[in-house]
TIKEZA-871926 format. One record per residue (C-alpha): x, y, z; residue number from 1; residue in one letter. Coordinates in Angstrom, 2 decimals, m for minus. Each point is the difference from the previous one (the first is absolute). Layout:
<atoms>
ATOM        u        v        w  num  residuo
ATOM        X        Y        Z  NUM        A
...
</atoms>
This chain:
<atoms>
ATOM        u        v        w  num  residuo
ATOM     5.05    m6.43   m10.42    1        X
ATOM     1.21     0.57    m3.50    2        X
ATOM    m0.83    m3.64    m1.00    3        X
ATOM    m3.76     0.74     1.58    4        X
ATOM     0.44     2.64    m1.88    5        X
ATOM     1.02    m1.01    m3.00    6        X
ATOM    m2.80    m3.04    m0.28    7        X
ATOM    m3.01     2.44     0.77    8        X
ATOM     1.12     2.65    m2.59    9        X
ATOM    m0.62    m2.33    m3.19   10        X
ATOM    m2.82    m1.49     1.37   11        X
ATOM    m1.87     3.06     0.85   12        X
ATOM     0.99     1.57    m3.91   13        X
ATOM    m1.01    m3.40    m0.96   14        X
ATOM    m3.61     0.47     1.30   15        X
ATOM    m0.04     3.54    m0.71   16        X
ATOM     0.93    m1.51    m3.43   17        X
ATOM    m3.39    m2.15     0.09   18        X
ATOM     1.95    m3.10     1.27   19        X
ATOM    m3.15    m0.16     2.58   20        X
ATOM     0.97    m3.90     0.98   21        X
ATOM     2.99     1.29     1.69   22        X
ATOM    m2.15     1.68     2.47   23        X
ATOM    m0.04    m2.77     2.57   24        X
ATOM     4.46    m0.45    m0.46   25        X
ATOM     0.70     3.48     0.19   26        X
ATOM    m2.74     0.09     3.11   27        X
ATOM     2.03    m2.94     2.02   28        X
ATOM     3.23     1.44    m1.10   29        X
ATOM    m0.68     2.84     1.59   30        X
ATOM    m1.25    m1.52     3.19   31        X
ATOM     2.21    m2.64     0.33   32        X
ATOM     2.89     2.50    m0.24   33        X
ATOM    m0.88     2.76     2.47   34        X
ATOM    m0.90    m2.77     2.51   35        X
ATOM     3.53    m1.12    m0.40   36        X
ATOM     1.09     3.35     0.27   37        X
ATOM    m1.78     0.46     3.33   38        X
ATOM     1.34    m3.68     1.35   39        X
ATOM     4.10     0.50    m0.77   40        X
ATOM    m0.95     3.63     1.88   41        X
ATOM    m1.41    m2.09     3.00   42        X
ATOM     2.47    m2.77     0.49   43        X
ATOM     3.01     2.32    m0.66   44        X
ATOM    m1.49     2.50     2.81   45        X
ATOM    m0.31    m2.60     2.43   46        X
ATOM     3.69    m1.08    m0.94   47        X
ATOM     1.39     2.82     0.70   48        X
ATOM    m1.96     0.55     3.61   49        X
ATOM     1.36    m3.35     1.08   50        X
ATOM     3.40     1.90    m0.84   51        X
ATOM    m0.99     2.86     2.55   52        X
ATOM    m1.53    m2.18     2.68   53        X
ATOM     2.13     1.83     2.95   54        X
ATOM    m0.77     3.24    m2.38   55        X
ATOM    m3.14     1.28     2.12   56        X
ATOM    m1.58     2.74    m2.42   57        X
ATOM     1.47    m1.38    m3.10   58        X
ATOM    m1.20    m3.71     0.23   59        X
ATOM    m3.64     1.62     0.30   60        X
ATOM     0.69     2.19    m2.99   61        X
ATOM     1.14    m2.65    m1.91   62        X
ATOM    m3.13    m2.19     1.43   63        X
ATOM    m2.50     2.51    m1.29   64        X
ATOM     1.01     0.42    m3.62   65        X
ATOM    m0.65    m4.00     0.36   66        X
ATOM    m3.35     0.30     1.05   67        X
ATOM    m0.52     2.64    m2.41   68        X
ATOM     1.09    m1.82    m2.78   69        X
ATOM    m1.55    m3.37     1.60   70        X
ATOM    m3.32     1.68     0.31   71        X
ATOM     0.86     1.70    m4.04   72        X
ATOM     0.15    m3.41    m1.19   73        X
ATOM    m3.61    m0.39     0.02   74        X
ATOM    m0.93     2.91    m1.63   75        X
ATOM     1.32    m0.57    m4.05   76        X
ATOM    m3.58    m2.86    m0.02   77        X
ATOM    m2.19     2.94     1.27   78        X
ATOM     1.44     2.51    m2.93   79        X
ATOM     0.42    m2.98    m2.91   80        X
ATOM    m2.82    m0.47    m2.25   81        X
ATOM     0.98    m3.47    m0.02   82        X
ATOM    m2.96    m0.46     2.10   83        X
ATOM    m2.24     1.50    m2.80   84        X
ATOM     1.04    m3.99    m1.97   85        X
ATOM    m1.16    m1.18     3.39   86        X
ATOM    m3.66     1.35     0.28   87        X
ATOM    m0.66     2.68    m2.95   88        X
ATOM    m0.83     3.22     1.03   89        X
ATOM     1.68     0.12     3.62   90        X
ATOM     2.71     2.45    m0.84   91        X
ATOM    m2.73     2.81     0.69   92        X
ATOM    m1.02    m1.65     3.16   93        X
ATOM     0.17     2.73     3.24   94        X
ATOM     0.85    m2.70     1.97   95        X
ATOM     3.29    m0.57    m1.67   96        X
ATOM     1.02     3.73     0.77   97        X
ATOM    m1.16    m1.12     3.68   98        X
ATOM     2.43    m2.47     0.14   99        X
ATOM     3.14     1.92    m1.37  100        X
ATOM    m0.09     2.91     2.45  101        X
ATOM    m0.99    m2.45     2.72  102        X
ATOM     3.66    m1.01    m0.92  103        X
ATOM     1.52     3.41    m1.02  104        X
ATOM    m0.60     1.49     3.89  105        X
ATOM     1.89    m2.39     1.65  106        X
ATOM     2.61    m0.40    m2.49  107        X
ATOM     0.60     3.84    m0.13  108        X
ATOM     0.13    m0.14     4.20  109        X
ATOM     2.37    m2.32    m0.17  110        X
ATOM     2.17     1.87    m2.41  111        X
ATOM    m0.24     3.17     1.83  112        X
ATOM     0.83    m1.95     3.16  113        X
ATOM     3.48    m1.31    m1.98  114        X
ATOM     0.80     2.85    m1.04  115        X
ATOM    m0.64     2.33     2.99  116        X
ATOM     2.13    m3.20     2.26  117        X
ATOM     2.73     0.43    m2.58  118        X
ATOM     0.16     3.41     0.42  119        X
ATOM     0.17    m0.20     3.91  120        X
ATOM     2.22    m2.92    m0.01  121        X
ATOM     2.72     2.19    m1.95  122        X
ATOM    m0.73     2.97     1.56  123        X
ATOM     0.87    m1.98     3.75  124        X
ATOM     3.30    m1.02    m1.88  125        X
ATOM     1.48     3.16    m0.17  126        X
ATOM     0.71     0.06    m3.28  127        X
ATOM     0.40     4.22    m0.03  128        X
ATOM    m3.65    m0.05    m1.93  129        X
ATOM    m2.02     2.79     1.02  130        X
ATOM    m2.94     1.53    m1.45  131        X
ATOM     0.31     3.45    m1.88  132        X
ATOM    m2.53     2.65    m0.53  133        X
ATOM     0.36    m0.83    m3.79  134        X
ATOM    m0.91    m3.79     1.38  135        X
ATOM    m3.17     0.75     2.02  136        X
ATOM    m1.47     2.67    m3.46  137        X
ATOM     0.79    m2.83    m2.36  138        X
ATOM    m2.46    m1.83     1.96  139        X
ATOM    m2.24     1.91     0.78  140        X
ATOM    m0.26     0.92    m3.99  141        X
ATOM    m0.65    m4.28    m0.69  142        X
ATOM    m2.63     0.28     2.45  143        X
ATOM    m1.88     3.17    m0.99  144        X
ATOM     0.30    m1.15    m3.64  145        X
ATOM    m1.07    m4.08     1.16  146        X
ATOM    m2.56     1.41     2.03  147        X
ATOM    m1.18     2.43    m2.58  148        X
ATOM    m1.68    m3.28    m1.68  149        X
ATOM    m2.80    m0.14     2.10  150        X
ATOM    m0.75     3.60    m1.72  151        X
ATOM    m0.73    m2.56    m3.09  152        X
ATOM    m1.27    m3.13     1.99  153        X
ATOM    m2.85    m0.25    m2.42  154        X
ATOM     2.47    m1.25    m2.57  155        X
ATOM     1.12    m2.74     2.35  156        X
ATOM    m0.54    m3.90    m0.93  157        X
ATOM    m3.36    m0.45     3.00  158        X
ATOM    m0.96     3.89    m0.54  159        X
ATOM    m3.25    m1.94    m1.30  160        X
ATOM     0.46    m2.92     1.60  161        X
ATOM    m3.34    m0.88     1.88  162        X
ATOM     1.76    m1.29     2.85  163        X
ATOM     0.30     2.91     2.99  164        X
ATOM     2.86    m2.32     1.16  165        X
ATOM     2.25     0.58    m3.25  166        X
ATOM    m0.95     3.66    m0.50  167        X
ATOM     1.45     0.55     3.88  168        X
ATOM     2.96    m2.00    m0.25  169        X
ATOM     1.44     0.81    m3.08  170        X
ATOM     1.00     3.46     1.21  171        X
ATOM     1.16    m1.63     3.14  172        X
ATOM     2.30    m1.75    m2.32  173        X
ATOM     1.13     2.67    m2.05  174        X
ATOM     1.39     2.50     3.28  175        X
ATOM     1.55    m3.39     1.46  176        X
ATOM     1.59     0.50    m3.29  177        X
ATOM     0.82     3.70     0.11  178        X
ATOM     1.74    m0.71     3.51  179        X
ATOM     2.24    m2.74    m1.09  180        X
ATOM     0.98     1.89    m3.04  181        X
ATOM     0.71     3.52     1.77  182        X
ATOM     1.74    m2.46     2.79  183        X
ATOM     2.23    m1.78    m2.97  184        X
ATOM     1.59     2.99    m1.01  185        X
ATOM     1.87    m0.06     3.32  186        X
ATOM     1.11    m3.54    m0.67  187        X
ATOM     0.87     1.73    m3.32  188        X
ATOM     1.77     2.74     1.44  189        X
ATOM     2.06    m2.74     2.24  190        X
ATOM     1.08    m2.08    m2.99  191        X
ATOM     1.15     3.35    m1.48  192        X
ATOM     2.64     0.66     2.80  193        X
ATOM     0.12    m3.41     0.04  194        X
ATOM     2.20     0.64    m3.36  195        X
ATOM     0.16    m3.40    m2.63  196        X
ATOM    m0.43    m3.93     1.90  197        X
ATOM    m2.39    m2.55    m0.09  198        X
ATOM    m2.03     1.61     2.67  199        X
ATOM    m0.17     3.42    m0.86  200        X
ATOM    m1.58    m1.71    m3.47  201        X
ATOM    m2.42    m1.76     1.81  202        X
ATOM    m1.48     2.70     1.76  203        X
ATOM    m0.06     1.84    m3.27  204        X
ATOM    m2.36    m2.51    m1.74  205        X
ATOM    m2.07    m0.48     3.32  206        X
ATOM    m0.26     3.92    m0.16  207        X
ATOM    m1.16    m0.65    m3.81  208        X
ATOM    m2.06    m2.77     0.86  209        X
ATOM    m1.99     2.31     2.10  210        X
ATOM     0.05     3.18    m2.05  211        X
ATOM    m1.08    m1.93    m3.23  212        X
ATOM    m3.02    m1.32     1.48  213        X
ATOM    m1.20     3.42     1.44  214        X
ATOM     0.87     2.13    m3.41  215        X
ATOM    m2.01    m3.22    m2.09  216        X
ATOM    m3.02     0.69     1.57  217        X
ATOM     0.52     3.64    m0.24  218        X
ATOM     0.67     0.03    m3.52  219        X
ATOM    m3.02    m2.25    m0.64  220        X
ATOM    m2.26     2.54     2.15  221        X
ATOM     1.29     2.82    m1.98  222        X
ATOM    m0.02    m1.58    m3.20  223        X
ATOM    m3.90    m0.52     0.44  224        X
ATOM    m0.75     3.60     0.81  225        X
ATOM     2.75     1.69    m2.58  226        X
ATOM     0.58    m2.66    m3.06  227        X
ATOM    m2.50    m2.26    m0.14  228        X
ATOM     0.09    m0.47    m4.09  229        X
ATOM     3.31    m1.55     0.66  230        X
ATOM    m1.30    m2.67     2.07  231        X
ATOM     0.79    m2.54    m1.89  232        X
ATOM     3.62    m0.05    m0.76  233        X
ATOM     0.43     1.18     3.36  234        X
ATOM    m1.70    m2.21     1.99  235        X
ATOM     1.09    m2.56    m1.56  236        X
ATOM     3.91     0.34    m0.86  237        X
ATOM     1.29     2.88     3.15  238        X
ATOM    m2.61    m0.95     2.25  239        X
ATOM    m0.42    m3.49    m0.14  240        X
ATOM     3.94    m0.39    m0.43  241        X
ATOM     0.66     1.73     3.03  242        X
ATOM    m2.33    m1.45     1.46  243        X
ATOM     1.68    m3.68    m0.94  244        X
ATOM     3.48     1.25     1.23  245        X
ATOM    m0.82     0.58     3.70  246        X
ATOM     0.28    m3.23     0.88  247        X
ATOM     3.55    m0.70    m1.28  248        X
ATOM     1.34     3.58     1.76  249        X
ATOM    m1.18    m1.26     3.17  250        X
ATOM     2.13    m3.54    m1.04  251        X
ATOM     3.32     2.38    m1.29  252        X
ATOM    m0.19     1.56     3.12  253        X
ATOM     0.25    m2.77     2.25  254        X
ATOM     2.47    m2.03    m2.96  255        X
ATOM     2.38     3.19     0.32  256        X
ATOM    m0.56    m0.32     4.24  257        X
ATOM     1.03    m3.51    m0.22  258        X
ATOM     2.71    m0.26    m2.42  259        X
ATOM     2.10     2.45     2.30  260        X
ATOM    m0.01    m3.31     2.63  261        X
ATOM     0.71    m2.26    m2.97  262        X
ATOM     3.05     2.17    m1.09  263        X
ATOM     0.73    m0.06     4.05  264        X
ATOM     0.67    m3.31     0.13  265        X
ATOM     2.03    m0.11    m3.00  266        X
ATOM     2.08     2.37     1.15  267        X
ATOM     0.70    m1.72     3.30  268        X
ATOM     0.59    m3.60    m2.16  269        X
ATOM     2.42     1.77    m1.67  270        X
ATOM     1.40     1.24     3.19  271        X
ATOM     0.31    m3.15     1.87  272        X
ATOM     1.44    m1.32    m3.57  273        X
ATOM     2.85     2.15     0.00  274        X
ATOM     0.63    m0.16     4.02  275        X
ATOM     0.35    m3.80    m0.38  276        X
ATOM     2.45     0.29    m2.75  277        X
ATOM     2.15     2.36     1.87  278        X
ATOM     0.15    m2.57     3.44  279        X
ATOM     0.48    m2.62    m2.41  280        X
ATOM     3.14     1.93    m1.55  281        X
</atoms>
């Protein structure tokens, strides 16, 4: 992330600058990095599912952040304007804001689907978890606030869009995305009593992961109806940073899931080590 990061920065000052050639390197950069993003996501989710194949509830949790991110994958061409170089003009085609939320609806049911599995399978554990009042308001505040953007739908992306199909479905999106972010602060309040570990960090940046998302679009929404002379800077530098750091949360989550097996193993190498050195003295 921080090398992504740190290569779109000077490219986008550069072109800011006037450095207009760079357009098409700091497009690809862009794209080629949140697809990457979106792939290490997928292949580490579907690592760690293998590990929970006699798991029940957590080997479909873990399946469905892969198919969210699998499905995500395909979604940095449909935002680039890298396809702009391809056939000028297409950045303001409708069709292209078709296409993303044709992948945004499933992706976001698959991610509530993780994350509501993940909370059963813990729950079934036993793990002295329950849900307090304080739980179920903190929730219910995320949604009313999430849901409190289709108050300002008109500043939505396909508000205008021509198609019926994107004007429906984008709100569709946006409460799948108000559920899984009221549902992730109960993954957040499990990694809290949780206490430090791998784990309880990786359901802290899956909780981010699915927080960020829902407070980007809200900012944008309200930026549009509240500040719109600072559009610019905005747009381009929170916004579209935020916007470009998604992708690796959903990746640190599932790195800080899988490094607890990786330090696992260790510790049982080291283990076995020291058992075979005290049968061999």
């Amino acid at each position: 992330m921080a090398l992504h990061l740190g290569l779109w920065l000077p490219l986008d000052i550069l072109v800011q600058s006037g450095a207009t050639e760079l357009r098409l390197a700091r497009a690809a950069e862009r794209l080629i990095a949140l697809m990457l993003a979106y792939a290490a996501a997928f292949a580490i989710n579907l690592e760690i599912a293998e590990e929970h194949r006699h798991a029940g509830w957590l080997r479909v949790a873990w399946l469905a952040l892969a198919a969210n991110a699998g499905i995500s994958f395909f979604r940095p061409v449909f935002e680039s304007r890298i396809l702009d170089f391809v056939s000028p003009g297409s950045w303001d085609w409708p069709l292209l804001g078709l296409a993303q939320h044709l992948l945004i609806i499933p992706a976001n049911c698959f991610l509530l689907f993780g994350v509501l599995a993940m909370w059963f399978a813990y729950h079934r554990v036993g793990l002295g978890f329950k849900i307090e009042r304080r739980d179920y308001v903190a929730m219910a505040g995320v949604l009313v606030i999430m849901l409190g953007l289709l108050a300002l739908r008109e500043n939505l992306t396909e508000a205008q869009s021509p198609y019926m199909t994107s004007r429906v479905l984008q709100p569709i999106g946006l409460v799948l995305l108000s559920i899984c972010s009221a549902v992730s602060l109960v993954l957040y309040r499990l990694a809290m009593q949780m206490g430090g570990g791998q784990l309880a960090r990786a359901l802290r940046w899956l909780t981010i992961y699915a927080l960020l998302r829902g407070v980007l679009v809200l900012v944008r929404a309200l930026r549009l109806d509240f500040l719109p002379e600072a559009g610019s800077w905005m747009d381009r530098y929170l916004l579209e940073i935020g916007w470009q750091t998604v992708p690796w949360i959903a990746t640190l989550a599932a790195a800080c899931r899988a490094e607890l097996t990786v330090k696992a193993a260790k510790e049982l190498a080291q283990r076995r080590a020291a058992k075979r050195e005290l049968v061999s003295a």
